[in-house]
PyMOL Python script that loads the backbone (N, CA, C, O; Angstrom):
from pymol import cmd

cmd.read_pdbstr("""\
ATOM      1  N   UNK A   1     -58.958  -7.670  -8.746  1.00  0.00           N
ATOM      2  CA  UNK A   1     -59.243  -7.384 -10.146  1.00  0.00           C
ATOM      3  C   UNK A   1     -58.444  -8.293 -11.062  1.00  0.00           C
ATOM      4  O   UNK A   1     -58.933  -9.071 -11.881  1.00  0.00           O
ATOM      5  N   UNK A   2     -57.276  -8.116 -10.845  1.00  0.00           N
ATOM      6  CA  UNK A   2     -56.862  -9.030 -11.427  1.00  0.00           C
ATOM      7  C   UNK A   2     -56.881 -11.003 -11.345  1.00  0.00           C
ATOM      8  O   UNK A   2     -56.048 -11.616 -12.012  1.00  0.00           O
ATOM      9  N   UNK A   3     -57.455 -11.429 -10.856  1.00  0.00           N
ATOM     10  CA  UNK A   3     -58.278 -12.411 -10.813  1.00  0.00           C
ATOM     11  C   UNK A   3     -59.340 -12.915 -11.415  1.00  0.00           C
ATOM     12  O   UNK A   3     -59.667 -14.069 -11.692  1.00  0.00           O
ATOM     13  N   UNK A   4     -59.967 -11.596 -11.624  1.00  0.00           N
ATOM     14  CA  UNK A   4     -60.878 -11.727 -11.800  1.00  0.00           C
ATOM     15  C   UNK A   4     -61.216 -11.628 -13.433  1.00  0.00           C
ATOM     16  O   UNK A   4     -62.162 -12.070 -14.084  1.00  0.00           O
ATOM     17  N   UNK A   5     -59.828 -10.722 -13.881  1.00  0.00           N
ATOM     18  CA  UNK A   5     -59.638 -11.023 -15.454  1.00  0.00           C
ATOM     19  C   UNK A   5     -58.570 -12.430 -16.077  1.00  0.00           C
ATOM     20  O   UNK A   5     -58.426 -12.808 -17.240  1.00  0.00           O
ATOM     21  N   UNK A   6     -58.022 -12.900 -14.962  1.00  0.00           N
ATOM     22  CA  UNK A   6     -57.553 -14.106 -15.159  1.00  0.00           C
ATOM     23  C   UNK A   6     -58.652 -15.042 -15.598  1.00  0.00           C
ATOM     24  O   UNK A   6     -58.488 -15.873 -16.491  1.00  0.00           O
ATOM     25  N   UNK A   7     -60.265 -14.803 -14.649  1.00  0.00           N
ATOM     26  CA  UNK A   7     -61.165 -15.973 -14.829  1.00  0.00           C
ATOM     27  C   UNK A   7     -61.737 -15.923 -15.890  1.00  0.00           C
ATOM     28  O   UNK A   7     -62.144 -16.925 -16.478  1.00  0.00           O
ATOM     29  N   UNK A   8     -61.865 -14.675 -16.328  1.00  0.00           N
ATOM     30  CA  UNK A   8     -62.361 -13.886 -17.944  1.00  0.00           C
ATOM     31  C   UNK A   8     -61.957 -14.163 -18.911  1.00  0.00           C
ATOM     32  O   UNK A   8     -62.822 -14.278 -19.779  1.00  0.00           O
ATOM     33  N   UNK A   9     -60.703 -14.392 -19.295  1.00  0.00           N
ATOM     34  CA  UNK A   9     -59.740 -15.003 -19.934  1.00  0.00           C
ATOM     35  C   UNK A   9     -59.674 -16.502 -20.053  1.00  0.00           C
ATOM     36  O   UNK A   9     -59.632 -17.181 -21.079  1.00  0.00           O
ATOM     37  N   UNK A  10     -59.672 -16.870 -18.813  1.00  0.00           N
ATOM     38  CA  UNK A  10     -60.134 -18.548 -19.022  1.00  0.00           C
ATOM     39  C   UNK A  10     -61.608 -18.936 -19.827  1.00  0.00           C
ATOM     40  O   UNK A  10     -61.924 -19.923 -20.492  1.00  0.00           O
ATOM     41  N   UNK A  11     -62.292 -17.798 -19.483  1.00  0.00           N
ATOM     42  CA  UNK A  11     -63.671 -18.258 -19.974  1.00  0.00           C
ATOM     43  C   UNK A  11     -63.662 -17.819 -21.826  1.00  0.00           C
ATOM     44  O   UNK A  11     -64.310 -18.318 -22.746  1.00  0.00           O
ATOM     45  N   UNK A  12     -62.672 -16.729 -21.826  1.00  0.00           N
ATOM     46  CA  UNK A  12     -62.437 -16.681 -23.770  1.00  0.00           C
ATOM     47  C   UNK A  12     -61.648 -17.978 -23.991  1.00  0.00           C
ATOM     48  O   UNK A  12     -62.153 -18.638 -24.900  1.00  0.00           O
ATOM     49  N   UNK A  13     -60.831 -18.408 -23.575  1.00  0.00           N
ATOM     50  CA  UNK A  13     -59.874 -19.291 -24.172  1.00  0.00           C
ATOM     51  C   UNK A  13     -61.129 -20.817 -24.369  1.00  0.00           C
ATOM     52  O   UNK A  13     -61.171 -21.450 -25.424  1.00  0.00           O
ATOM     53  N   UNK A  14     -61.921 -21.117 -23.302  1.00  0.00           N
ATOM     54  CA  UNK A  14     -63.026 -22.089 -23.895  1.00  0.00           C
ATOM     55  C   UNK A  14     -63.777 -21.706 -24.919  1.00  0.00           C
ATOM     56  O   UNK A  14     -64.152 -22.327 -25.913  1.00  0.00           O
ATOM     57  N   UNK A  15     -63.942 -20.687 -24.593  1.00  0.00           N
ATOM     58  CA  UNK A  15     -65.358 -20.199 -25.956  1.00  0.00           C
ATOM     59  C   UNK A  15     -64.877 -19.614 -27.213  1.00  0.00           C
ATOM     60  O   UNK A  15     -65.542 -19.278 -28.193  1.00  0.00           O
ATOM     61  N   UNK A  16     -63.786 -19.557 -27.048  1.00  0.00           N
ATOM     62  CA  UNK A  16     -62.952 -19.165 -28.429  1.00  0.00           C
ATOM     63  C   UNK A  16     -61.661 -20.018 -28.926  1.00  0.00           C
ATOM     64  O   UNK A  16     -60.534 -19.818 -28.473  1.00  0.00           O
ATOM     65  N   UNK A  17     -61.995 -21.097 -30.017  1.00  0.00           N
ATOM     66  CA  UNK A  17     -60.679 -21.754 -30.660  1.00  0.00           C
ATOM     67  C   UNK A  17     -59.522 -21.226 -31.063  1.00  0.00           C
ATOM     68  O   UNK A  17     -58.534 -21.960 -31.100  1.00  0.00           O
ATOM     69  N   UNK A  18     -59.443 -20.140 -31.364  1.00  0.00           N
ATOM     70  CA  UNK A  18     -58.151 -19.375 -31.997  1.00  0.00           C
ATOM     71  C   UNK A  18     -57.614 -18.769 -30.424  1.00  0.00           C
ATOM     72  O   UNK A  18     -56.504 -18.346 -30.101  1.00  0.00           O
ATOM     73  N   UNK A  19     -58.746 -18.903 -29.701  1.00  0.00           N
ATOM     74  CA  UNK A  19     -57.236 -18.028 -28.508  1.00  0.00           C
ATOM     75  C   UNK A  19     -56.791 -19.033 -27.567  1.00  0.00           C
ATOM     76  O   UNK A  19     -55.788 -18.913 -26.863  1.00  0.00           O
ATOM     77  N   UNK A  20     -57.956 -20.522 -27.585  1.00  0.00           N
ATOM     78  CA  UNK A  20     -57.703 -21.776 -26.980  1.00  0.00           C
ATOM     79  C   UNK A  20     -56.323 -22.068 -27.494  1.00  0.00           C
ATOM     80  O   UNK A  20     -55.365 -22.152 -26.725  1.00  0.00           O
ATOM     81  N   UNK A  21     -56.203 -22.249 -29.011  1.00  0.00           N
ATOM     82  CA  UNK A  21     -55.016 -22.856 -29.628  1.00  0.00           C
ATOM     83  C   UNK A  21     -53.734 -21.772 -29.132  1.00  0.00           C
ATOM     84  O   UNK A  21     -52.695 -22.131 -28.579  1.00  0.00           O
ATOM     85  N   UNK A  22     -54.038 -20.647 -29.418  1.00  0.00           N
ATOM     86  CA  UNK A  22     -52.604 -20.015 -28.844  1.00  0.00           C
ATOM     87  C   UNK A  22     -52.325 -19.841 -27.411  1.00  0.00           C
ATOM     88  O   UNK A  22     -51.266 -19.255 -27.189  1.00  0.00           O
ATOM     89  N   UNK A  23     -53.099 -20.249 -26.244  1.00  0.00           N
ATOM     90  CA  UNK A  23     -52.666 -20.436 -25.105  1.00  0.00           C
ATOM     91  C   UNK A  23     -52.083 -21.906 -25.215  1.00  0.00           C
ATOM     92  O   UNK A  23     -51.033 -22.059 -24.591  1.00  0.00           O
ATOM     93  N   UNK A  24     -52.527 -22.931 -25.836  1.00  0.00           N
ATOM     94  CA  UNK A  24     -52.069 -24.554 -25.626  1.00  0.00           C
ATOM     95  C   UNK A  24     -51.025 -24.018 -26.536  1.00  0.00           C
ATOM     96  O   UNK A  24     -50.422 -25.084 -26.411  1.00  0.00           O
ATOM     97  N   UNK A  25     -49.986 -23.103 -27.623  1.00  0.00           N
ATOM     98  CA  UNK A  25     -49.255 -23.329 -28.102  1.00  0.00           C
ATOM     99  C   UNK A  25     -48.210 -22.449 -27.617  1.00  0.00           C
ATOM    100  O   UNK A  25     -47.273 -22.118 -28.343  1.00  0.00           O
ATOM    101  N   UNK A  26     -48.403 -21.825 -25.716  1.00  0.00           N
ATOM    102  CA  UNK A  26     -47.500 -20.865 -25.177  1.00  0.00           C
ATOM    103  C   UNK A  26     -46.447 -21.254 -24.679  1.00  0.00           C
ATOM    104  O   UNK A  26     -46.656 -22.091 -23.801  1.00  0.00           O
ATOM    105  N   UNK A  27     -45.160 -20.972 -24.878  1.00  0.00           N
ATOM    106  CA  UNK A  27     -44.136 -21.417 -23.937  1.00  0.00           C
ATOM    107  C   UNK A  27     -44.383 -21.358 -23.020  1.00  0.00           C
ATOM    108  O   UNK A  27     -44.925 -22.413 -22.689  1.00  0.00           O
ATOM    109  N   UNK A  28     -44.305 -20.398 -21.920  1.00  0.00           N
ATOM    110  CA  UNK A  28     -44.318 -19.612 -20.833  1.00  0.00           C
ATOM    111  C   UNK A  28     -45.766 -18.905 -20.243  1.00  0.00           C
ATOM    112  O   UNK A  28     -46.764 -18.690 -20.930  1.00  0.00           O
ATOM    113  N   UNK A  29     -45.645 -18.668 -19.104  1.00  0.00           N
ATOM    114  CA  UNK A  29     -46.419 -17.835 -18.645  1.00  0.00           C
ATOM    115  C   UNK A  29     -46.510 -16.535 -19.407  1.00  0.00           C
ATOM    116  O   UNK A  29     -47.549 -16.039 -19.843  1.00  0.00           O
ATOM    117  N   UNK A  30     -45.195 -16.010 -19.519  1.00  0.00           N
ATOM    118  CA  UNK A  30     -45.499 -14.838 -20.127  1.00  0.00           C
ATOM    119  C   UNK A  30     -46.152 -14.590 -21.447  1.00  0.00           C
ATOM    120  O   UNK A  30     -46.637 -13.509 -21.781  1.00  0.00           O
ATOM    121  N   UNK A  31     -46.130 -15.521 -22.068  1.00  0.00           N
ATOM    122  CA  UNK A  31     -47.005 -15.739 -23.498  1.00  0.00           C
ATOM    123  C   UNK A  31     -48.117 -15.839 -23.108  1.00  0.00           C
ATOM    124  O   UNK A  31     -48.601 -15.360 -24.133  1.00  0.00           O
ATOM    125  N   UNK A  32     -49.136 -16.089 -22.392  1.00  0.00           N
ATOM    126  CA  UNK A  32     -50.056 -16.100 -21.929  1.00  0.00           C
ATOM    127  C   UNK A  32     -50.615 -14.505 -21.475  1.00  0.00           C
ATOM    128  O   UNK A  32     -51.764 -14.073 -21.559  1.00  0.00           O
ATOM    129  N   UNK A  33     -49.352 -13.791 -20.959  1.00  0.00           N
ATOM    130  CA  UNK A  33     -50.210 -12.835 -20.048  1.00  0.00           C
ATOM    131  C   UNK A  33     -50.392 -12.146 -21.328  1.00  0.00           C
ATOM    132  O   UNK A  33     -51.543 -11.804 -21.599  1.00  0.00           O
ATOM    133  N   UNK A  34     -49.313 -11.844 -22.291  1.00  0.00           N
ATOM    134  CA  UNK A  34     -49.095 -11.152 -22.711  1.00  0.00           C
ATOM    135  C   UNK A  34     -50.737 -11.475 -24.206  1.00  0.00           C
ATOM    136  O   UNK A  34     -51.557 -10.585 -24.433  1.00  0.00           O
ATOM    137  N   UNK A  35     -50.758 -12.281 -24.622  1.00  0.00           N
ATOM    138  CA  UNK A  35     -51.504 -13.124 -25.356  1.00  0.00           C
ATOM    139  C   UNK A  35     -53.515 -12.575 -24.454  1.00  0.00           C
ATOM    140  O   UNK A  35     -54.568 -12.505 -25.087  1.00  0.00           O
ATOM    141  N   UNK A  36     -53.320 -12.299 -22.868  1.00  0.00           N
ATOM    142  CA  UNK A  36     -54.450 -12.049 -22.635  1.00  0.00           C
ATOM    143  C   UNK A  36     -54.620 -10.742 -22.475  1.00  0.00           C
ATOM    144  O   UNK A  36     -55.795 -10.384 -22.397  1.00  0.00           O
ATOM    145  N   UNK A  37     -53.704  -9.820 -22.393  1.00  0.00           N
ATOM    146  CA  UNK A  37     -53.338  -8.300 -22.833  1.00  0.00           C
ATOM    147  C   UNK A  37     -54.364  -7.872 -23.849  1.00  0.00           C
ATOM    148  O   UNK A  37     -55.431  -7.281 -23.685  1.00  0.00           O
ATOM    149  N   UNK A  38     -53.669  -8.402 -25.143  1.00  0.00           N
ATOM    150  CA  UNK A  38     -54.229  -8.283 -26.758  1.00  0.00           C
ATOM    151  C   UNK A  38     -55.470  -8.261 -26.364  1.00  0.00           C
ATOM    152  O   UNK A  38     -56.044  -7.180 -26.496  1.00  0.00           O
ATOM    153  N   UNK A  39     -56.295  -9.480 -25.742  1.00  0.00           N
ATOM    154  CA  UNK A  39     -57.727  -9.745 -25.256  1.00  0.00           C
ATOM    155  C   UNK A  39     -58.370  -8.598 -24.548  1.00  0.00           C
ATOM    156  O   UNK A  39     -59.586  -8.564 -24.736  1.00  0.00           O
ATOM    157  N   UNK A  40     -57.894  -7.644 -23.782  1.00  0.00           N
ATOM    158  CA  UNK A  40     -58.309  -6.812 -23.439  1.00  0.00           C
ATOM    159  C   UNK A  40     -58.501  -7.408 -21.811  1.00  0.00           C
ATOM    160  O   UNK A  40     -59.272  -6.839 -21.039  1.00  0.00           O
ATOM    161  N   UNK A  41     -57.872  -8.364 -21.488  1.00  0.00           N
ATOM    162  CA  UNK A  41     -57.680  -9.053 -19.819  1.00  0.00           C
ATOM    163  C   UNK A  41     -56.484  -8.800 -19.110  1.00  0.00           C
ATOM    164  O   UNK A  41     -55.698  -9.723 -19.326  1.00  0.00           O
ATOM    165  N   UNK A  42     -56.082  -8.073 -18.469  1.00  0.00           N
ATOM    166  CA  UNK A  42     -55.067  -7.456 -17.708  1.00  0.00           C
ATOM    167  C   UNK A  42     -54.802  -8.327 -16.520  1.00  0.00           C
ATOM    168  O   UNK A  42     -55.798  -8.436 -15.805  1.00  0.00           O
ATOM    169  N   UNK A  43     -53.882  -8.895 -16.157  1.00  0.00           N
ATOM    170  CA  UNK A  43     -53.156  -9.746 -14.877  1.00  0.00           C
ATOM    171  C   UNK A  43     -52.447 -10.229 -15.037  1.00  0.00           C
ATOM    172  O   UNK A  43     -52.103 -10.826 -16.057  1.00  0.00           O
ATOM    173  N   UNK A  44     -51.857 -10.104 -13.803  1.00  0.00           N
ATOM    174  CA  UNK A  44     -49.879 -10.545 -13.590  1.00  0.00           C
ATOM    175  C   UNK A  44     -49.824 -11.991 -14.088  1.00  0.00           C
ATOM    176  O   UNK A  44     -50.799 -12.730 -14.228  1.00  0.00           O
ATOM    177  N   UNK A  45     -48.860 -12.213 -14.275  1.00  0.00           N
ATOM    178  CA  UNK A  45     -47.737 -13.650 -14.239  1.00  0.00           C
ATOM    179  C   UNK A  45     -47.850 -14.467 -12.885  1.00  0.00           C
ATOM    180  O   UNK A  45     -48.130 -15.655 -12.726  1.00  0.00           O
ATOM    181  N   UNK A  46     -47.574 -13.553 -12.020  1.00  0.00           N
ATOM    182  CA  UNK A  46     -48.104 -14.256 -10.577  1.00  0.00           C
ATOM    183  C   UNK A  46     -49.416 -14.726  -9.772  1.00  0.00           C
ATOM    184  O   UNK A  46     -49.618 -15.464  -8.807  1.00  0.00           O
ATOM    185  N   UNK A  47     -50.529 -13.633 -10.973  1.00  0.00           N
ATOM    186  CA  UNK A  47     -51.942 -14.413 -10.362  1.00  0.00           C
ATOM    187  C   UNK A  47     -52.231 -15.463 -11.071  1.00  0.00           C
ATOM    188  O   UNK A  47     -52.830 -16.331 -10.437  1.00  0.00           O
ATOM    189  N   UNK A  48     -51.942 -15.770 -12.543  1.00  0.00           N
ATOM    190  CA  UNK A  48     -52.366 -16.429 -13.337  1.00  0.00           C
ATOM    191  C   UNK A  48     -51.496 -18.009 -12.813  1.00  0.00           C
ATOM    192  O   UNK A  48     -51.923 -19.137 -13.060  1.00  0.00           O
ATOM    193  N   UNK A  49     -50.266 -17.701 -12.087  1.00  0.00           N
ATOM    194  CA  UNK A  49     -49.486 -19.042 -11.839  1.00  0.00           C
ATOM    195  C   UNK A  49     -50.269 -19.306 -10.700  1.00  0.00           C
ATOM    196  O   UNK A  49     -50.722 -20.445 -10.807  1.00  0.00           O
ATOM    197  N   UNK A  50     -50.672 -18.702  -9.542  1.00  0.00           N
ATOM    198  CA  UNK A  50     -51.066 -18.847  -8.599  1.00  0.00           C
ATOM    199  C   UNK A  50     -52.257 -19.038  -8.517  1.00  0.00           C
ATOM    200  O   UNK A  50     -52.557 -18.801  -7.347  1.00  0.00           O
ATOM    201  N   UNK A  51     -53.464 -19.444  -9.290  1.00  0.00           N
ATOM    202  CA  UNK A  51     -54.680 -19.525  -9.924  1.00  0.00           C
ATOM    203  C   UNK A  51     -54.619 -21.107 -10.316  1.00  0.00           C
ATOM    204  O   UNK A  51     -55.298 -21.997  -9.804  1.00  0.00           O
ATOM    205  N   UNK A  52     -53.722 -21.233 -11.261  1.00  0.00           N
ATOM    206  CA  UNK A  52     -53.357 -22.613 -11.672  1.00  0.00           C
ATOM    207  C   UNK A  52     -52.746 -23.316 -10.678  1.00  0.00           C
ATOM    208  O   UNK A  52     -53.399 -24.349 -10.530  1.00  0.00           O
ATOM    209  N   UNK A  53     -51.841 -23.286  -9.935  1.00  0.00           N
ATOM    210  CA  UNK A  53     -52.031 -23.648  -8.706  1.00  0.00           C
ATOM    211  C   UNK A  53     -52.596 -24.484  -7.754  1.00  0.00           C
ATOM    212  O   UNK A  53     -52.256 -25.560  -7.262  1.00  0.00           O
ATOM    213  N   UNK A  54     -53.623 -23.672  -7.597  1.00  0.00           N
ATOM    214  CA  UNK A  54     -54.537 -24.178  -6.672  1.00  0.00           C
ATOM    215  C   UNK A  54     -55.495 -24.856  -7.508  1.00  0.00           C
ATOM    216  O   UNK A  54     -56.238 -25.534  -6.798  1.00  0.00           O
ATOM    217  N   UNK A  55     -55.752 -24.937  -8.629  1.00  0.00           N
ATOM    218  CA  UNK A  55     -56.219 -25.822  -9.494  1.00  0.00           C
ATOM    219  C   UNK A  55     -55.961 -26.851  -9.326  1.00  0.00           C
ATOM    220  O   UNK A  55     -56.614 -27.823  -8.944  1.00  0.00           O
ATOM    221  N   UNK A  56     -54.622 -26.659  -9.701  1.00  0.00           N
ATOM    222  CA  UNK A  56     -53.605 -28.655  -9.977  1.00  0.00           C
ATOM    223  C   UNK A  56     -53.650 -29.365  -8.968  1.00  0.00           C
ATOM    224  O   UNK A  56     -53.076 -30.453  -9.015  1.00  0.00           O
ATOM    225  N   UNK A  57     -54.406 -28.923  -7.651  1.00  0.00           N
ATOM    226  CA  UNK A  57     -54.378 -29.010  -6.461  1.00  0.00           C
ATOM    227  C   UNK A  57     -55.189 -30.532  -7.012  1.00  0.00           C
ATOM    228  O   UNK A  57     -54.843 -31.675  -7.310  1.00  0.00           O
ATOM    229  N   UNK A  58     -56.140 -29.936  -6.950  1.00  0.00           N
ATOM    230  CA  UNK A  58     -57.247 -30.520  -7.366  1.00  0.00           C
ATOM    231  C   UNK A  58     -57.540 -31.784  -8.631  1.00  0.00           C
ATOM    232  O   UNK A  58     -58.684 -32.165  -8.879  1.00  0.00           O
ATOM    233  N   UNK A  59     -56.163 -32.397  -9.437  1.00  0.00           N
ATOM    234  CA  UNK A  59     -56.311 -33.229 -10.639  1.00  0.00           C
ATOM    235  C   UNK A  59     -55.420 -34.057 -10.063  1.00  0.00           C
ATOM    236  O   UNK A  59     -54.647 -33.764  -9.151  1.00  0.00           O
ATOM    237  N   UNK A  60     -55.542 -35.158 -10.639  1.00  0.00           N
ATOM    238  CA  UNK A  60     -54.917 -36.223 -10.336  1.00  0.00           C
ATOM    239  C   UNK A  60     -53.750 -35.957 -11.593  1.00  0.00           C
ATOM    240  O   UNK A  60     -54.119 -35.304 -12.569  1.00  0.00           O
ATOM    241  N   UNK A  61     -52.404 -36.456 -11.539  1.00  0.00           N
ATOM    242  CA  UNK A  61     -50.957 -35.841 -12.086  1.00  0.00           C
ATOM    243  C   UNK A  61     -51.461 -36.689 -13.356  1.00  0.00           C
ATOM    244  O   UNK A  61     -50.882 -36.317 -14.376  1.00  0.00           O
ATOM    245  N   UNK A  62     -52.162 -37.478 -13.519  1.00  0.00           N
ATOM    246  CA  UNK A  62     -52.060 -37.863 -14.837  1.00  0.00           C
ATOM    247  C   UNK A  62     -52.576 -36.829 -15.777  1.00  0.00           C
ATOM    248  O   UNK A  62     -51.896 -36.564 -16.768  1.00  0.00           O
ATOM    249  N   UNK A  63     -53.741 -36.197 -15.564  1.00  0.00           N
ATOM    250  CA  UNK A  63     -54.614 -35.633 -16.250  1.00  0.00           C
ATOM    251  C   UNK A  63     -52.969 -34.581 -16.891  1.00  0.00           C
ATOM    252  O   UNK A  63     -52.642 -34.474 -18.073  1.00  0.00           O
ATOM    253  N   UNK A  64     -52.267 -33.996 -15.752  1.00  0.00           N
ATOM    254  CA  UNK A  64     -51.271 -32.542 -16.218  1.00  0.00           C
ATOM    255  C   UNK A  64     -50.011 -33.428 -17.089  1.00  0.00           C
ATOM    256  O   UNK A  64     -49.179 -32.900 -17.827  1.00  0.00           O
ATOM    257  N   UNK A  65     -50.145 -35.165 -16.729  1.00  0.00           N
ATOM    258  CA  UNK A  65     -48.996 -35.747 -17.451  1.00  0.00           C
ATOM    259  C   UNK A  65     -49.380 -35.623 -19.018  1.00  0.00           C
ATOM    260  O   UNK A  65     -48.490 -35.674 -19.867  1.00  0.00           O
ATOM    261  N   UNK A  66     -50.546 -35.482 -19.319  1.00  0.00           N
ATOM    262  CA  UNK A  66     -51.028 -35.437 -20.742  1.00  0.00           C
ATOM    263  C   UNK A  66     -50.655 -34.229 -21.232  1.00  0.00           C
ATOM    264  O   UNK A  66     -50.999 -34.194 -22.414  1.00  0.00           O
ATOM    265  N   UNK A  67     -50.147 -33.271 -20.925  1.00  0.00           N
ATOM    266  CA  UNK A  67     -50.239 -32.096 -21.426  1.00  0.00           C
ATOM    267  C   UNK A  67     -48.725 -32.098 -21.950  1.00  0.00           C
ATOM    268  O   UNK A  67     -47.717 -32.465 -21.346  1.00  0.00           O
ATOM    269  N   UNK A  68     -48.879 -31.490 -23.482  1.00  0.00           N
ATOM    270  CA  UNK A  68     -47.701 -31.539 -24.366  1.00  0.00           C
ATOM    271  C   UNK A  68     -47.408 -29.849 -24.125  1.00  0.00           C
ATOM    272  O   UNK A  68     -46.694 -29.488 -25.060  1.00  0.00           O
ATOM    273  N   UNK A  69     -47.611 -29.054 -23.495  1.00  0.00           N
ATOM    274  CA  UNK A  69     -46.627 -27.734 -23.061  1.00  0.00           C
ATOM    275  C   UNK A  69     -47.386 -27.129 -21.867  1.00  0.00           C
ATOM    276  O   UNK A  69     -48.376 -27.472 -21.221  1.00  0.00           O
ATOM    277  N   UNK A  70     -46.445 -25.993 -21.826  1.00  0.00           N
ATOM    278  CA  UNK A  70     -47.087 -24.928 -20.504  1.00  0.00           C
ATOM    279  C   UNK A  70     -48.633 -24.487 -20.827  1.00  0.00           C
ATOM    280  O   UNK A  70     -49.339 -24.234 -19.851  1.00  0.00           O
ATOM    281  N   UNK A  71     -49.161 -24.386 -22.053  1.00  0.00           N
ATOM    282  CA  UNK A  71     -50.078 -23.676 -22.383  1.00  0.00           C
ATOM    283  C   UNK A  71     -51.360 -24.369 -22.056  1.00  0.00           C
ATOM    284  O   UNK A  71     -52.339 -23.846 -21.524  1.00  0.00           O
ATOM    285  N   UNK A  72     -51.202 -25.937 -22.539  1.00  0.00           N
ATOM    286  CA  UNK A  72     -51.674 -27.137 -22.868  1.00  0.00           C
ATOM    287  C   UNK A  72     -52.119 -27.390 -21.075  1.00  0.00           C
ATOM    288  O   UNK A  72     -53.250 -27.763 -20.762  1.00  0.00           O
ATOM    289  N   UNK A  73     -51.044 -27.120 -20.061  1.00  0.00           N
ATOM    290  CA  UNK A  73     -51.257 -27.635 -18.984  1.00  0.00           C
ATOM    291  C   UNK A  73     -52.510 -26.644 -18.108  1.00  0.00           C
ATOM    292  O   UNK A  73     -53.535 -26.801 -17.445  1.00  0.00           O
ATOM    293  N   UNK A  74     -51.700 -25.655 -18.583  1.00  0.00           N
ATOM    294  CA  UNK A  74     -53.264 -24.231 -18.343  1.00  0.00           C
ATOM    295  C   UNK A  74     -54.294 -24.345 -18.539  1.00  0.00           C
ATOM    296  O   UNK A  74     -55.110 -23.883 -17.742  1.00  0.00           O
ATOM    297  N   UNK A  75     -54.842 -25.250 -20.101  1.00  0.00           N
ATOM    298  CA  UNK A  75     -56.005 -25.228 -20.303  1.00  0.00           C
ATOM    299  C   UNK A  75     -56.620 -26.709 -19.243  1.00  0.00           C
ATOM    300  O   UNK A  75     -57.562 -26.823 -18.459  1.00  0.00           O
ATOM    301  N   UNK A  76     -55.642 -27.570 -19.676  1.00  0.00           N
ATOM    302  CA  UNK A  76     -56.439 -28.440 -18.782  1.00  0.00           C
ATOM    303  C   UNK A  76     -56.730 -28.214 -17.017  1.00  0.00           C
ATOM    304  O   UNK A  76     -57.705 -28.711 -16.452  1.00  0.00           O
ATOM    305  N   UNK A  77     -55.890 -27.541 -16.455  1.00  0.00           N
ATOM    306  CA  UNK A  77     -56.379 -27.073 -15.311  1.00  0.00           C
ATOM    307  C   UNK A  77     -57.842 -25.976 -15.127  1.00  0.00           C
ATOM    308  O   UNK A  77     -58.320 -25.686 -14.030  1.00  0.00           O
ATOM    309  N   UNK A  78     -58.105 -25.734 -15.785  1.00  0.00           N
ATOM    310  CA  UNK A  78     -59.467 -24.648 -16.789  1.00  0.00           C
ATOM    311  C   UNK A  78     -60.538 -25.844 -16.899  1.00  0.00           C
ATOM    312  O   UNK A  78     -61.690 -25.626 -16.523  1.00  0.00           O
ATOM    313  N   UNK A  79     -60.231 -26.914 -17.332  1.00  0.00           N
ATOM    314  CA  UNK A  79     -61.167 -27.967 -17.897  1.00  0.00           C
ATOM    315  C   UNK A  79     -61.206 -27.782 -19.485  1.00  0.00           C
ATOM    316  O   UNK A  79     -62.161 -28.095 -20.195  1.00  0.00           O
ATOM    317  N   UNK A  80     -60.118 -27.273 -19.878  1.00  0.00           N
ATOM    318  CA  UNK A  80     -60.402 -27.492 -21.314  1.00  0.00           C
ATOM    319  C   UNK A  80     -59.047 -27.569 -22.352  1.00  0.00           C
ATOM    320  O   UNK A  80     -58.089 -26.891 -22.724  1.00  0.00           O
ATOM    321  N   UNK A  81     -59.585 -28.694 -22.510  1.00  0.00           N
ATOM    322  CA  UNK A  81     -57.931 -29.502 -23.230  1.00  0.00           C
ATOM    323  C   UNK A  81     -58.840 -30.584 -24.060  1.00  0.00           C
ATOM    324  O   UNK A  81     -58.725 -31.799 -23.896  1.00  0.00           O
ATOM    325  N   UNK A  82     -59.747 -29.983 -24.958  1.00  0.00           N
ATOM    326  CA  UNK A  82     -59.973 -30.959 -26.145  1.00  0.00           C
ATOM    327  C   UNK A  82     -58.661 -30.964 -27.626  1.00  0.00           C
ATOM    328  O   UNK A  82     -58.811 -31.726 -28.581  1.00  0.00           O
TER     329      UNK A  82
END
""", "prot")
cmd.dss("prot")
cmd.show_as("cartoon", "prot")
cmd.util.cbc("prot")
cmd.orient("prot")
């Protein structure tokens, strides 16, 4: 379940600019979880790191060298870092 509102959450943060911008403007993980709470998306700190993860698996380090914070690096592992 909780995965599965992690992916839910990824899919507001594309389709919505105001919650895109405050995940690219999160310190931490925990700004995030807490930030997808409000959203009505419930999941740990540990699925959401472990999600991204296995993402970054997958990008070549430049794409995550572009990213100006934690939040910023989230979205681009998502595919969305306009």
């Amino acid at each position: 379940m909780s995965e599965s509102a992690f992916a839910a959450f990824a899919d507001l943060a594309k389709s919505d600019s105001q919650v895109r911008e405050q995940v690219r403007q999160a310190a931490t993980p925990m700004h995030v979880v807490n930030l997808a709470k409000e959203n009505g998306h419930v999941f740990t700190q540990a699925t959401m790191m472990k999600m991204q993860a296995e993402k970054m698996k997958q990008l070549h380090d430049d794409h995550i060298n572009e990213a100006s914070s934690w939040g910023e690096a989230l979205l681009i592992c998502f595919g969305e870092h306009s």
